[in-house]
N, C-alpha and C positions, 0 to 999 in steps of 0.2 A: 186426471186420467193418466196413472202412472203404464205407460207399454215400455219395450221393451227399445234398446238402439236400433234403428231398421225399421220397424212393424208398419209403421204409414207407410211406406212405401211398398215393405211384404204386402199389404194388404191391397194396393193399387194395382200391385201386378197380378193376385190372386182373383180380384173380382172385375180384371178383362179379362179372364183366361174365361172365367167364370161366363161371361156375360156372353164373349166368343161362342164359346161352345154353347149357346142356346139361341145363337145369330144374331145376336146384337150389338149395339155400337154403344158409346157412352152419352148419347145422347136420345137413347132409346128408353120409354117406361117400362122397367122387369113387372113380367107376372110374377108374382111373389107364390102363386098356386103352383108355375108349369117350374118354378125352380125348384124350390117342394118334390115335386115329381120327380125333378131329373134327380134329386140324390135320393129318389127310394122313400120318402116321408110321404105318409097319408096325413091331411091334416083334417080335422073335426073342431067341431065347434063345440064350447062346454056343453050345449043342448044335447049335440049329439052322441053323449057316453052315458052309459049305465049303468051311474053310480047312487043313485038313489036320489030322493028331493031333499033333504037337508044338504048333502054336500052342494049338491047344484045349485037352491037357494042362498049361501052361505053364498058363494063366488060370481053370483049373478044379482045379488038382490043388495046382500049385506056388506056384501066388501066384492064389490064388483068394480070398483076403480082400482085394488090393489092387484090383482092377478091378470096379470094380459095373456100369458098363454106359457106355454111348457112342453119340453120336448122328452118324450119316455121311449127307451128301446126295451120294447115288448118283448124281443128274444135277439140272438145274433145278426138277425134278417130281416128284423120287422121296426121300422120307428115310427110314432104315435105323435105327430103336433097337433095339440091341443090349445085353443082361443079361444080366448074372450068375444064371443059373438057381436054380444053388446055393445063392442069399444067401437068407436068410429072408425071408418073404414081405412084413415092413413095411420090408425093406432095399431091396428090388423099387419097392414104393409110392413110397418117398423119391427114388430111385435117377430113377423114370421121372417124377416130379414136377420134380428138379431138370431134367433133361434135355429134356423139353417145356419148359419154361419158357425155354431158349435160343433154343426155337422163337417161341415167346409172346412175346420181347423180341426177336425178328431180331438174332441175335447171332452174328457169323461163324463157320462152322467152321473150324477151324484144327486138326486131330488127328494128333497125334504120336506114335507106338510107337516104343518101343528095344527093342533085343534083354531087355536085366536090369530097368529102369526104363519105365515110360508118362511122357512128358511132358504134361499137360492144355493145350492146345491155346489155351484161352482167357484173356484175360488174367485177372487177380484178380480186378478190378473186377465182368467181367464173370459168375464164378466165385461172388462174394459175392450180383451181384444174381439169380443163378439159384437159390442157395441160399435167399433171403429169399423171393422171388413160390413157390419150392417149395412152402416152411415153409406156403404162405398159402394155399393152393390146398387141402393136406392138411387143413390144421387150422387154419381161416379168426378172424385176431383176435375177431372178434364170438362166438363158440363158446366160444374160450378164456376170452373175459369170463364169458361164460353160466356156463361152468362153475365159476368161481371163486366167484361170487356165489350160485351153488346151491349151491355147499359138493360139487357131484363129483370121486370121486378119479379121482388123474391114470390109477392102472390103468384107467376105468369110462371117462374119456377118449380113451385110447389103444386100447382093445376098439374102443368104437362109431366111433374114425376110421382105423382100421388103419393105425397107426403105433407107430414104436418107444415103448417108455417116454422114450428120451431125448430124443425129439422132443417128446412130450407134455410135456414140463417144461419144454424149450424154450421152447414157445411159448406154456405158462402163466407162466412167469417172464416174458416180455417183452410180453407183451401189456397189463399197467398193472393188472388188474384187484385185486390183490394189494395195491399201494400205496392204490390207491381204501377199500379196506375196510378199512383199518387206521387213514383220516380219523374 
């Protein structure tokens, strides 16, 4: 994950501002819905667009593990996130986490569909820094420390932020807390 000098830390101050202004602490579990809200995205589930049964079968049946979800601005006013219903529910979490965060970073849409293949629309760059402010928003480094230093397991982690396990190891691995306590 090539970012940029700064961005982890860009990104830590971004999603307490973030968290703040929906009254939260970093050790509080974000609604991934009411964050959605606060920046103006409706979010839908692939059930719920009407685009016919072959497309919807294609992304729900046939390759329903590749597409988690996708963020469309319908006009200057209006953005459309769109999920994979299907995906378990802390795939959802991540899923709308990384995707506000395009939002959160004004990051162009660019969205690409092929008939066999989705092309991702955005570039790497931009792709890694939605993945990292995601990471940070779900499972905020300061929490992560918390937990390492209290000795909680990453299962008891990942309950109370609803996120995957692998995320939860994720962002106990990199968050430093690990390296601190073994000085």
């Amino acid at each position: 994950m090539a970012l940029w000098h700064g961005y982890r830390e860009y990104a830590v101050t971004v999603a307490e501002k973030v968290r703040t202004n929906l009254g939260l602490t970093a050790y509080d579990r974000i609604d991934m819905f009411k964050l959605a809200t606060y920046y103006g995205i409706t979010v839908v589930g692939f059930d719920e667009i009407d685009c016919g049964d072959a497309p919807l079968k294609h992304f729900t049946t046939t390759r329903w593990q590749q597409l988690s979800g996708y963020i469309l601005p319908v006009d200057e006013n209006y953005l459309l996130m769109s999920i994979n219903h299907l995906h378990p529910e802390e795939r959802i979490r991540s899923t709308m986490g990384h995707e506000t965060s395009h939002v959160i970073l004004n990051h162009e849409f660019n969205l690409l569909l092929t008939e066999e293949k989705i092309c991702a629309g955005g570039s790497k760059d931009q792709e890694d820094e939605a993945d990292w402010l995601g990471g940070e928003l779900l499972l905020p480094r300061k929490a992560a420390r918390r937990a390492v230093f209290n000795k909680i397991s990453i299962e008891q982690v990942r309950q109370h932020f609803g996120v995957s396990i692998e995320m939860a190891r994720w962002r106990i691995n990199i968050c430093g807390a690990q390296k601190m306590t073994r000085r």
